[in-house]
C-alpha positions as CSV (number, residue, x, y, z in Angstrom):
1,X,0.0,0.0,0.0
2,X,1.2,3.8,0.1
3,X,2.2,5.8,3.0
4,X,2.8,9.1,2.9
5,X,5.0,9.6,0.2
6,X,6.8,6.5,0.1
7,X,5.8,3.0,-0.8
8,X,5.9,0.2,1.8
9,X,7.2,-3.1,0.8
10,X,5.9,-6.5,2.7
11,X,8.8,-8.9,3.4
12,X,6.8,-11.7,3.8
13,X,5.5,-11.7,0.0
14,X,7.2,-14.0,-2.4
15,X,5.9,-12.4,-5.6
16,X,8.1,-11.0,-8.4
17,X,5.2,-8.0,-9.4
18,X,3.8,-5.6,-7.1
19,X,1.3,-2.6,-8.2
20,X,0.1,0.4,-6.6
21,X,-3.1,1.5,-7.7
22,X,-4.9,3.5,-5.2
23,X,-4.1,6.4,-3.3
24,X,-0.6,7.3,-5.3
25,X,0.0,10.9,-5.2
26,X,-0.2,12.9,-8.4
27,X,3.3,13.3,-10.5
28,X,4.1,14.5,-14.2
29,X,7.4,13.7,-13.7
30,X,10.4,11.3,-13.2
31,X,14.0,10.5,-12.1
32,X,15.6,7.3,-12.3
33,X,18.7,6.2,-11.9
34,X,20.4,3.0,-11.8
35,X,19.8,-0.7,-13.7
36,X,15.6,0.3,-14.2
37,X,13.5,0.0,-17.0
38,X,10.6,2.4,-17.5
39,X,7.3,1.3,-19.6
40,X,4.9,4.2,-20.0
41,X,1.4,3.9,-20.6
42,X,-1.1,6.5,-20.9
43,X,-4.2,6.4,-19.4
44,X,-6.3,8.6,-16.9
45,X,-5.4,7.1,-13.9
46,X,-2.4,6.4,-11.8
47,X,-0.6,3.2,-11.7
48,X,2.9,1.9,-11.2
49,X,4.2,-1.7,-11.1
50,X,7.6,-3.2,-10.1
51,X,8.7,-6.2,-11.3
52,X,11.5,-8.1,-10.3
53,X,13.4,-10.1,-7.9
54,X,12.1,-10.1,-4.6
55,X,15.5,-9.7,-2.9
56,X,16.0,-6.5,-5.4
57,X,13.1,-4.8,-4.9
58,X,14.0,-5.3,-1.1
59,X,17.3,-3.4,-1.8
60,X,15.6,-0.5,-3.8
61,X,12.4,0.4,-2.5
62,X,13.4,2.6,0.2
63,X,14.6,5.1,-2.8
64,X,11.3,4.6,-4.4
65,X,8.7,7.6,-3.3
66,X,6.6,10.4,-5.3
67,X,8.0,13.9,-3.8
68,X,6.6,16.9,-5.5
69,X,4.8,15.6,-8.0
70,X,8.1,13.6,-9.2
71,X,8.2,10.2,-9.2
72,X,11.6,9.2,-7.7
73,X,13.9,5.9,-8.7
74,X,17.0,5.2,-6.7
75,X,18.2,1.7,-8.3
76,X,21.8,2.6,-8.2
77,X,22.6,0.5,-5.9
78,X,22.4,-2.8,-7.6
79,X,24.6,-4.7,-9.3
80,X,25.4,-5.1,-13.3
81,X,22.8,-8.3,-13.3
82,X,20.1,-6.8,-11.7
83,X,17.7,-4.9,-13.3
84,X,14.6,-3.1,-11.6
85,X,11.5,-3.1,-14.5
86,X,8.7,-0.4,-13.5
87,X,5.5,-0.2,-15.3
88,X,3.9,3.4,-15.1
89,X,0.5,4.3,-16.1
90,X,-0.2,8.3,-15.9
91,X,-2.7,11.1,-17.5
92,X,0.8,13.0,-18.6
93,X,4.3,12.9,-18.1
94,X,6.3,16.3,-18.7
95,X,9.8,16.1,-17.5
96,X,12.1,12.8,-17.7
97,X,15.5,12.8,-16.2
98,X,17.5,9.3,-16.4
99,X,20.8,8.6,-15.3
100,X,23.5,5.5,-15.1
101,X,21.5,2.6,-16.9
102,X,18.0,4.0,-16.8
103,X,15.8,3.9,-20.0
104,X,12.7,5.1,-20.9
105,X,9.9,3.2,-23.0
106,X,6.2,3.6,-24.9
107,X,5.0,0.7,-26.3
108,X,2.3,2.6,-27.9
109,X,1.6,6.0,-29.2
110,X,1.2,8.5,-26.5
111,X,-0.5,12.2,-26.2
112,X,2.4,14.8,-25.3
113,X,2.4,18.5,-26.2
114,X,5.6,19.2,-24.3
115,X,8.2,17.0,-23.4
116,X,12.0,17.4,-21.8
117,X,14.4,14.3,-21.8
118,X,17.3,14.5,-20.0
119,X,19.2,11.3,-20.6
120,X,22.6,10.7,-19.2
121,X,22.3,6.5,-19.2
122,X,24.1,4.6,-21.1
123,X,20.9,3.1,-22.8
124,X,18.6,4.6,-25.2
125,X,15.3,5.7,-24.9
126,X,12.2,5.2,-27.3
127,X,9.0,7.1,-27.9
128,X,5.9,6.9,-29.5
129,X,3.5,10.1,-30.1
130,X,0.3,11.0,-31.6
131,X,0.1,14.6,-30.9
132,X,-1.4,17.9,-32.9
133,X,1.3,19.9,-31.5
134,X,4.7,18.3,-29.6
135,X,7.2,20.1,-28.1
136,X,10.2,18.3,-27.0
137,X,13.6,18.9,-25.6
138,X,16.3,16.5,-25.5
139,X,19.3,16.9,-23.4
140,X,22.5,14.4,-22.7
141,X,25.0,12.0,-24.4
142,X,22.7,9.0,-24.9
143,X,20.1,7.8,-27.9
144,X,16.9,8.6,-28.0
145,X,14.5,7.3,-30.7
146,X,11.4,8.9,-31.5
147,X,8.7,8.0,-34.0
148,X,5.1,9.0,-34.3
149,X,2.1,11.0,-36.5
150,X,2.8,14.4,-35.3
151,X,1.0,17.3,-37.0
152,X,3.5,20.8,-36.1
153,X,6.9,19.3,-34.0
154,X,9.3,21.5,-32.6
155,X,12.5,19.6,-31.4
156,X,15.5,21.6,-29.3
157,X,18.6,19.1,-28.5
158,X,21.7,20.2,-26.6
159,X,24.5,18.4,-25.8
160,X,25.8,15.3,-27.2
161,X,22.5,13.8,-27.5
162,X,21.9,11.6,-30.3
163,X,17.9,12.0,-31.9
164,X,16.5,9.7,-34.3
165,X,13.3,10.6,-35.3
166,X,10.9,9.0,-38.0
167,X,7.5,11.5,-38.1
168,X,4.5,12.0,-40.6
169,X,4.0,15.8,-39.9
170,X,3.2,18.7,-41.5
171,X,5.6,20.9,-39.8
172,X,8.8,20.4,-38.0
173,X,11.1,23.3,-36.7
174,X,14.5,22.0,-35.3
175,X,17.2,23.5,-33.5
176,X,20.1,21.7,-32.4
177,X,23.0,22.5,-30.2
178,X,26.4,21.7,-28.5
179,X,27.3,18.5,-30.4
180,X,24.4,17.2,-31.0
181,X,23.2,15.1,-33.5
182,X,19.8,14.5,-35.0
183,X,19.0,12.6,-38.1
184,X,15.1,12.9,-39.7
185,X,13.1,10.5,-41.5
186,X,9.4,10.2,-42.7
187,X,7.2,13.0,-44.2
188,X,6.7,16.3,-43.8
189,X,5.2,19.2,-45.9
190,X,7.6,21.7,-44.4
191,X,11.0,21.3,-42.5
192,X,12.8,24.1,-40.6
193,X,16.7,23.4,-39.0
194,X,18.9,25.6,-37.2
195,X,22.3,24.5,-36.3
196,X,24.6,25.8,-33.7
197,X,27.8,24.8,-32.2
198,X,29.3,21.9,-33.7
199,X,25.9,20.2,-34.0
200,X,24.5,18.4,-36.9
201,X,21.2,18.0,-38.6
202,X,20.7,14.9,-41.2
203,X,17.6,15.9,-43.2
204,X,18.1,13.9,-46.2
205,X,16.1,10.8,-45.6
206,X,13.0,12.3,-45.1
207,X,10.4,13.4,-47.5
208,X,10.3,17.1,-47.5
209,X,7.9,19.5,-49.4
210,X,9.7,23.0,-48.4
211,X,12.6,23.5,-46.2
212,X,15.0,26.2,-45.0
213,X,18.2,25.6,-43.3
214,X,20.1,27.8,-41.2
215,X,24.0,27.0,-39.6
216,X,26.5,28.6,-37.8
217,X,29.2,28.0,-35.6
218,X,30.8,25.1,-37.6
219,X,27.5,23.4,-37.4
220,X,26.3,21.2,-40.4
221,X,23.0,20.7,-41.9
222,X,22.5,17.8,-45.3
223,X,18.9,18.5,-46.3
224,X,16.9,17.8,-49.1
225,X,13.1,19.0,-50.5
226,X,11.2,18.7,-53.8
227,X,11.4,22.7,-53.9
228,X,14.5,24.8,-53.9
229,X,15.5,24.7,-49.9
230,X,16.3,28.4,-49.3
231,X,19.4,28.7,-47.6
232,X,21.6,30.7,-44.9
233,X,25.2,30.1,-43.9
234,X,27.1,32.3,-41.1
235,X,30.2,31.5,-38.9
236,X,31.8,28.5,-40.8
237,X,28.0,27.0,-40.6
238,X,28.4,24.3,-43.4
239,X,25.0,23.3,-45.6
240,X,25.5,20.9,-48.0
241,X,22.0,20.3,-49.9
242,X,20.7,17.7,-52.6
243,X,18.5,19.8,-55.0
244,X,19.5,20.9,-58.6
245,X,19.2,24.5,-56.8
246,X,18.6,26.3,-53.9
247,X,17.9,29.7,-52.8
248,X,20.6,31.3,-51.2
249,X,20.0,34.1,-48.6
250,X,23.0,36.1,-47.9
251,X,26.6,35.5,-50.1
252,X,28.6,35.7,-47.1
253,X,28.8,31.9,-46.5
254,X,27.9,30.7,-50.0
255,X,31.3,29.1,-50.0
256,X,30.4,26.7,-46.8
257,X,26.9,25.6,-48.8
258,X,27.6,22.7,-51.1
259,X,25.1,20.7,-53.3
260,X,25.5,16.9,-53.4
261,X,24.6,14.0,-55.2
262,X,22.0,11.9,-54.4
């Protein structure tokens, strides 16, 4: 059952599951750290299920507690073998930090409009979204894969963090920073990207209708559309694009935008 704001464990039980259903305090966000495995389902209620061995859960479920409105994960302590598996059912989840081996999961579309992933574990994260309007953030030096029918997506990475996303959308705006790396598939009508800081943008796999690229600071942006991509190049930004032509905005960095074959 649930105390407070931490959940009590029974030694005497010998299951591997245990769910908490009732009385859980509200939270729209979470931390884990550690050997855990988050599954996310979405849902108007709250639920969360642990599963795994009983002499883990023993270890870990003193870290394990709901404190202003974030759902906390301590599974640092166990060893390279043991993995902690927690099954979360929640009307929204906003704000995801994961650390050490921690990953984060959807196994079906989910209903976002914002979204920030920090992910500093060594394992990747994947989403699924169906969402008229998404905004998400991505922050760290992990994967993250996301995938999903999104109708206007705006994506801001920083870091080294390492997107792969695969969208049907009408339009995406992207920004990247600090290292980062995103690469785009799918569809869209119209694609945005600015580049900054040694970060990259890979817009050539995806089927573009319009798009305009920006890069500076020795950033680097491939893109593609089925109309001339109109163009901007400051800094040592580098665009190299895969169109017979292109609209170039300012000569000042013509030199550092390239066209491609195919």
């Amino acid at each position: 059952m649930l105390c407070g704001n931490q959940f009590l464990f029974s030694q005497k039980t010998r299951i591997k599951k245990v769910t908490f259903c009732d009385n859980i305090p509200a939270f729209n966000s979470i931390i884990a750290k550690g050997n855990v495995n988050i599954i996310y389902r979405q849902d108007n209620f709250y639920s969360v299920t642990f599963k795994t061995e009983k002499q883990i859960l023993n270890e870990v479920f003193s870290s394990i507690k709901v404190d202003k409105f974030c759902l906390k994960i301590d599974a640092s302590k166990l060893f390279e073998n043991e993995i902690l598996t927690v099954e979360i059912i929640a009307p929204h989840i906003d704000t995801i930090r994961l650390y050490d081996n921690a990953s984060f999961y959807t196994p079906t579309n989910v209903w976002l409009k914002h979204l920030y992933l920090e992910n500093y574990s060594k394992k990747k994260s994947t989403i699924y979204v169906n969402s008229k309007e998404f905004y998400f953030t991505c922050t760290g030096h992990s994967h993250i894969l996301l995938s999903g029918i999104i109708d206007l997506l705006f994506i801001e990475s920083k870091s080294d963090i390492k997107l792969n996303f695969e969208v049907i959308s009408k339009y995406i705006h992207i920004k990247s920073y600090n290292n980062s790396k995103i690469i785009a598939e799918g569809k869209v009508f119209v694609c945005e990207c600015h580049s900054y800081h040694y970060s990259t943008i890979d817009a050539t796999n995806i089927i573009c209708g319009r798009a305009k690229a920006f890069a500076t600071e020795q950033s680097t942006i491939n893109i593609k559309s089925e109309e001339k991509p109109i163009l901007l190049s400051l800094g040592k930004g580098k665009i190299n694009f895969l169109n017979n032509n292109a609209i170039i905005i300012d000569s000042i960095g013509i030199k550092n935008i390239n066209k491609i074959n195919d």
